[in-house]
C-alpha positions in Angstrom: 101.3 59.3 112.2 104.8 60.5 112.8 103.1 63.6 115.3 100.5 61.0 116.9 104.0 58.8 117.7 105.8 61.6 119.2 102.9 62.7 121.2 102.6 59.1 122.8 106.3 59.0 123.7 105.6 62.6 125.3 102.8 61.4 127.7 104.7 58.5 128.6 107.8 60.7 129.7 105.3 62.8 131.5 103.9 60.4 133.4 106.3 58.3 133.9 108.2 61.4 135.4 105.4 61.9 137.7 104.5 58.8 139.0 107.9 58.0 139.7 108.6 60.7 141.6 105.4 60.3 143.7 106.2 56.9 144.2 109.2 57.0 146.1 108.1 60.5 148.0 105.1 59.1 149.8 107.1 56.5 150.9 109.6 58.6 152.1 106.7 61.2 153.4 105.0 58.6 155.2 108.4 57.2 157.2 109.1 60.9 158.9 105.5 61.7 159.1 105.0 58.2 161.4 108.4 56.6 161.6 106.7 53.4 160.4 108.8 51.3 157.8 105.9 48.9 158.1 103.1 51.9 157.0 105.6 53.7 154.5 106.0 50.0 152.4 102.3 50.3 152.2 101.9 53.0 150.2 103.5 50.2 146.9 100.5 48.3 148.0 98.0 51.0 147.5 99.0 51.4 144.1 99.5 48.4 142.8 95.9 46.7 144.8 93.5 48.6 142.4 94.8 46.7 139.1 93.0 43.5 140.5 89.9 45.6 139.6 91.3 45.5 136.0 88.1 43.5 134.3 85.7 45.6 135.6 87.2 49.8 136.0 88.4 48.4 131.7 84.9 48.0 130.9 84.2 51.9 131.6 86.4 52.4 128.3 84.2 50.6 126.1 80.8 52.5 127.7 81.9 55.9 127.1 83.9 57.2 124.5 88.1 56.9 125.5 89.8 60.1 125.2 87.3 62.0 127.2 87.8 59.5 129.8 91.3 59.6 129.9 91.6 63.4 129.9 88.9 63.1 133.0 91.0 60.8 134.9 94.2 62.7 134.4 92.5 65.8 135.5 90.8 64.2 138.6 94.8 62.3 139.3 95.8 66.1 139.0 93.2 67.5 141.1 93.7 64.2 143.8 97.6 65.2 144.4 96.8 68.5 145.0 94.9 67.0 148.3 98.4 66.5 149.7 98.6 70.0 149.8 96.2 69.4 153.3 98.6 67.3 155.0 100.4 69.0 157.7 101.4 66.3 160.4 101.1 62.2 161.6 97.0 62.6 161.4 96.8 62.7 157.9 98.6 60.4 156.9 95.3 58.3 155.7 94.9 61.4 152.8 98.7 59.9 151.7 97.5 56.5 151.5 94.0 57.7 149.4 95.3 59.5 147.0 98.2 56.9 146.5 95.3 54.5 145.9 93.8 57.0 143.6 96.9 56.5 141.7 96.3 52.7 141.3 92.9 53.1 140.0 94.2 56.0 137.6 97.0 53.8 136.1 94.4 50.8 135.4 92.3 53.2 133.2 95.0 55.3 131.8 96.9 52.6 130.8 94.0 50.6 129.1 93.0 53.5 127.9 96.1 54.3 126.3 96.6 50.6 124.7 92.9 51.2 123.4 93.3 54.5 121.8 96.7 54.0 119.8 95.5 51.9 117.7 93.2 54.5 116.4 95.8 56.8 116.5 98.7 54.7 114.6 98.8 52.4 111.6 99.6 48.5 113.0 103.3 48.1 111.4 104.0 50.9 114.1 102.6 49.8 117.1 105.1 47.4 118.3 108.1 50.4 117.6 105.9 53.1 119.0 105.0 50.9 121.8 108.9 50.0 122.3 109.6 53.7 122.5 107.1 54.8 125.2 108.7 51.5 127.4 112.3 53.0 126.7 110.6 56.6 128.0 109.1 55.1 130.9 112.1 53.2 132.2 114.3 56.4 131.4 112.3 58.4 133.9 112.8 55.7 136.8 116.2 56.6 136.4 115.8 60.4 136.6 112.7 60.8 138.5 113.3 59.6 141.7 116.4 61.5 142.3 114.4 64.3 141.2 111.7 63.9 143.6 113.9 62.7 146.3 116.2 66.2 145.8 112.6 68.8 145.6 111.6 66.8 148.8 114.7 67.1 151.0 114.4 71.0 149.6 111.1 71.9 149.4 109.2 69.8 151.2 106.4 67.0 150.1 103.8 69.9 149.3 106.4 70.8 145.9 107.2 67.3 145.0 102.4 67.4 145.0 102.5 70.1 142.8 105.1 68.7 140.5 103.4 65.5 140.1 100.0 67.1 139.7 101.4 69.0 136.8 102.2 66.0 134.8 98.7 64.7 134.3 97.7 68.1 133.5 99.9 68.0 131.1 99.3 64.5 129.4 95.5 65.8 129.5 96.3 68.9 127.5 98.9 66.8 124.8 96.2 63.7 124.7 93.7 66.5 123.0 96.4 66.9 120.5 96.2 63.2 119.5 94.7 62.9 115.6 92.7 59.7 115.8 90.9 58.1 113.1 87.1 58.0 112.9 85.2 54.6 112.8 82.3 53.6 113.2 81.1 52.6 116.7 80.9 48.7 117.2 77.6 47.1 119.7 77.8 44.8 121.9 75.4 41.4 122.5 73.6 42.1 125.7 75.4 38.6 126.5 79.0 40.4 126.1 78.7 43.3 128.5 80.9 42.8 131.3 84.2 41.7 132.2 83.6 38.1 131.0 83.6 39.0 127.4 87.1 40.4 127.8 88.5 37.6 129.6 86.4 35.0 126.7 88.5 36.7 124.4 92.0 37.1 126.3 91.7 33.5 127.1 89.6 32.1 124.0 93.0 33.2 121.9 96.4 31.9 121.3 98.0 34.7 119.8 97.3 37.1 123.0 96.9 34.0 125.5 100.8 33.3 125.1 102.5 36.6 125.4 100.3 37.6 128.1 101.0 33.9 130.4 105.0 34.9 129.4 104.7 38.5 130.5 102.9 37.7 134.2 105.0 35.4 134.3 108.5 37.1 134.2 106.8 40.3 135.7 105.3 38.0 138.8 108.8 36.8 138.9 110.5 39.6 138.9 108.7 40.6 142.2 109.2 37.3 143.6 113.1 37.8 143.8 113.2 41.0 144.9 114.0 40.3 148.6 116.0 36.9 147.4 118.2 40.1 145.8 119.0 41.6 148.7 120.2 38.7 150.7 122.6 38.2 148.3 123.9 41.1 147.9 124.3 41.8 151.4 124.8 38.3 152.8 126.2 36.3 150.6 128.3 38.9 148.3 128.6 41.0 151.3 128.1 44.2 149.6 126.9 47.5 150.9 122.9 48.3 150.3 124.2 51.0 148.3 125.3 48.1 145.8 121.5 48.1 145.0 121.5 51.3 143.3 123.9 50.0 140.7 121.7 46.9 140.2 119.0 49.4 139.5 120.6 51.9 137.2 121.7 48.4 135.1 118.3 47.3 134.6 117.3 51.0 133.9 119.6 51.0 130.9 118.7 47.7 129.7 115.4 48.8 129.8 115.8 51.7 127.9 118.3 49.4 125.1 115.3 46.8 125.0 112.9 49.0 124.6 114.7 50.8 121.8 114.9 47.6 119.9 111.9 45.8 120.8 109.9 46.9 117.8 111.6 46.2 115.1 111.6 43.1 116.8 108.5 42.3 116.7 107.8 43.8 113.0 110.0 40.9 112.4 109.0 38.0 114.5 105.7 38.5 116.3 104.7 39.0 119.8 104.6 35.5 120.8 108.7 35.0 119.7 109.3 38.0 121.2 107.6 37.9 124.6 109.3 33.9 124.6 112.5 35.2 123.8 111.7 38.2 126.8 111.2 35.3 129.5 114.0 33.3 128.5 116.6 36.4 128.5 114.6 37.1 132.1 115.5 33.0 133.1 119.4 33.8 132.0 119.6 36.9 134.2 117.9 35.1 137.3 120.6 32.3 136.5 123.5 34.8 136.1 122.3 36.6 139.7 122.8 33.8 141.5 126.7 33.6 140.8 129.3 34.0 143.4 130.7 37.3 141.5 129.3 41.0 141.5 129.9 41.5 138.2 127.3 38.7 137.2 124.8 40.6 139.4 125.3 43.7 137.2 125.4 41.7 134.5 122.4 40.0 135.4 120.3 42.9 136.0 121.3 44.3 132.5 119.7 41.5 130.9 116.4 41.8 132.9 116.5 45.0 132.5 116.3 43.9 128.6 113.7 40.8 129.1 111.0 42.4 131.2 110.2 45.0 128.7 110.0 42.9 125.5 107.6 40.6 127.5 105.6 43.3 128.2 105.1 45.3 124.7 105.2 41.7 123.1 102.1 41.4 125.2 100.7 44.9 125.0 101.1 44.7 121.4 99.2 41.7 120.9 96.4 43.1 123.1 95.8 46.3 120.2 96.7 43.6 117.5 94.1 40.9 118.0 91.3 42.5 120.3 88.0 43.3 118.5 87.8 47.4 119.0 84.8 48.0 121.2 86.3 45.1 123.4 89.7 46.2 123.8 89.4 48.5 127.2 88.1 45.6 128.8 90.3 43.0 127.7 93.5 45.4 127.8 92.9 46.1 131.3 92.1 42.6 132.5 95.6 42.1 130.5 96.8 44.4 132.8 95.3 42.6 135.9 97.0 39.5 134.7 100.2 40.1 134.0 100.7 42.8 137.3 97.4 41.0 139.6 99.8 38.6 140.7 102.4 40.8 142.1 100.4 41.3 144.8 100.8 37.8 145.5 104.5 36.9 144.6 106.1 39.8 146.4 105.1 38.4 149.8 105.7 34.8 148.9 109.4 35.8 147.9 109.9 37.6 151.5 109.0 34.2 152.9 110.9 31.8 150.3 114.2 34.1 151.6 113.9 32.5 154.8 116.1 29.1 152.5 118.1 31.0 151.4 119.1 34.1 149.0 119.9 31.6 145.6 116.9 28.6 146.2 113.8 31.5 145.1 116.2 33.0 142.6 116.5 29.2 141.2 113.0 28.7 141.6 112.2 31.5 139.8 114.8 30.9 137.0 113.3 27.5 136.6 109.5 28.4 136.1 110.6 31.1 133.3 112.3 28.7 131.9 109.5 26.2 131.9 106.8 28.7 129.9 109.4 29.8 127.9 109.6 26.2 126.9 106.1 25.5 126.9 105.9 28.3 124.6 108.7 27.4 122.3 106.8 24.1 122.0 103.6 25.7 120.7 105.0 27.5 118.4 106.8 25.5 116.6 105.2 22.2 116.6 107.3 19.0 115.5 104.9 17.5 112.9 103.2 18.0 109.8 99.6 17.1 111.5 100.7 19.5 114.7 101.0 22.7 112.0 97.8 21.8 110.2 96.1 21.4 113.7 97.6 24.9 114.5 96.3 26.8 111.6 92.8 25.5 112.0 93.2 26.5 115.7 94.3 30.1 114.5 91.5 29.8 112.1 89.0 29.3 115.1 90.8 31.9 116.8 89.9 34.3 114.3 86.1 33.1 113.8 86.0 33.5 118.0 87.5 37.1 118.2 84.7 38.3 114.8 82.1 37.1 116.9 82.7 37.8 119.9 81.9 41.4 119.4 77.8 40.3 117.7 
């Protein structure tokens, strides 16, 4: 288990390496190639539009068998970033903006696909610690990546920073072959549970992954919707320099990597609904903290985010591979994923628009909802009465009989 751990945290460096790199080069790529801030911003969209597909490109991993897949995606991401090579000037632009949408739909099935195969890879106790370390791996290449990237492309050109990126996913497919995964038994599915609504029946149809996932869109939704509310006050209100930003980011890159660290022995000892509640409420205090008059409470601030945002998202993850029935969970941990990133789509734009009141009114808006399901959530668990706690284990109980049967 030990080797199947370490090659996890490997493929999640490696492609966390590479898709951060990318990221920030094809916007940069696009702005010289058209001089468009407008069509460079874009390129975000691309990516993050396929995960509303989540219900339906999941439901691939539980038709064909899952490591295949995801070796054949990785090779076809590969294969798709090498198209870059062709672009030359303004006119193709357009192959820029494919293959970044290529990258959308990859990360919907290579995540899912990655959720689904470690529990076959990796004993339960260690899924919340192994899925702690791959966020802490992740996070740790935002901070190195894009200065990587941005360096190769201001030396080399776009074309290197293509063949850098393509190598990762080569890579991840050659280390995912390593992976030891146990053997069971193929499950069938009831005519009446293929397609996306069976993984949405059971999402939805249970507390115990309901909770953490409402927390993690949530905060992550959130999270988006302050973005632009960030930037007035740093440079209106706090009157900063942009460069200020780069701190904020490096902050909430090393409390990513700290929460990460310590987010699975966390939730060997608590759960993933305590966890992902404690996650939003630590995301509520840094959204407070941000909207103080002092930069040090900005840093400050983003530190703690930095630490919320992941434990809502492994509390959530974790719960997906913990309470899914097995030949459902590519389809339920991708329309996971559509739920707790779908609405980024959404709250991005909406916080561009609340800015126009202000930098601090979204922020507080934004602090208050967290705050609210965090709440709501805290409530839940730990009901009041005698009569509430009896109610909740028969619920749990039902829970349980829903989940076995879903699955024929």
């Amino acid at each position: 288990m030990r080797r199947n751990a370490s090659l996890f945290v490997a493929i999640s460096m490696l492609s966390g390496f590479g898709s951060s790199a990318m990221a920030l080069v094809s916007g940069i790529w696009i702005l010289d190639l058209t001089g468009s801030a407008g069509l460079a911003a874009l390129a975000g969209l691309c990516v993050y539009a396929p995960v509303l597909a989540g219900p339906w490109l999941g439901g691939l991993l539980d038709r064909a068998p899952r490591r295949p897949l995801v070796i054949a995606v990785n090779l076809l991401l590969a294969a798709a970033l090498l198209a870059l090579l062709a672009v030359r000037g303004p006119e193709q632009t357009w192959v820029i903006f494919a293959v970044s949408c290529a990258y959308g739909v990859s990360y919907v099935l290579i995540d899912a696909g990655e959720t689904a195969l470690l529990p076959s890879a990796l004993s339960a106790a260690e899924l919340g610690v192994v899925n702690g370390w791959r966020s802490s791996a992740q996070e740790g290449m935002k901070l190195v990546a894009p200065l990587a990237g941005a360096g190769l492309y201001a030396w080399q050109g776009g074309h290197a920073v293509a063949v850098l990126s393509a190598a990762m996913p080569i890579l991840v497919a050659v280390l995912y072959l390593a992976v030891r995964l146990n053997r069971t038994p193929p499950e069938r599915l009831m005519r009446r549970d293929r397609g996306f609504r069976s993984g949405l029946s059971v999402l939805t149809g249970q507390r115990s992954l309901r909770v953490p996932v409402l927390l993690a869109g949530v905060s992550i939704a959130m999270s988006g919707f302050v973005t632009a509310a960030l930037y007035t006050i740093v440079v209106a209100d706090l009157r900063l320099p942009t460069t200020f930003l780069g701190v904020l980011a490096s902050a909430q890159g090393a409390g990513s990597v700290l929460g990460g660290i310590i987010v699975g022995r966390l939730l060997t000892r608590w759960g993933p609904v305590p966890v992902g509640l404690a996650g939003t409420a630590l995301f509520a205090v840094s959204c407070l903290a941000r909207c103080l008059p002092w930069w040090q409470a900005m840093v400050a601030g983003a530190l703690v985010a930095g630490v919320g945002l992941p434990w809502t998202l492994v509390a959530a993850v974790t719960a997906v591979q913990t309470h899914t029935p097995s030949a459902l969970l590519g389809r339920v941990a991708a329309t996971a994923n559509t739920a707790m990133f779908g609405p980024l789509v959404l709250a991005i734009p909406l916080g561009s628009a609340a800015v126009h009141l202000g930098g601090r009114p979204p922020v507080l808006a934004a602090t208050a909802l967290c705050a609210l399901a965090a709440t709501a959530a805290a409530r839940d668990r730990w009901p009041l009465s005698n009569m509430t706690r009896r109610r909740h284990r028969c619920s749990t109980a039902n829970d349980q009989h829903r989940a076995t049967s879903a699955t024929g």
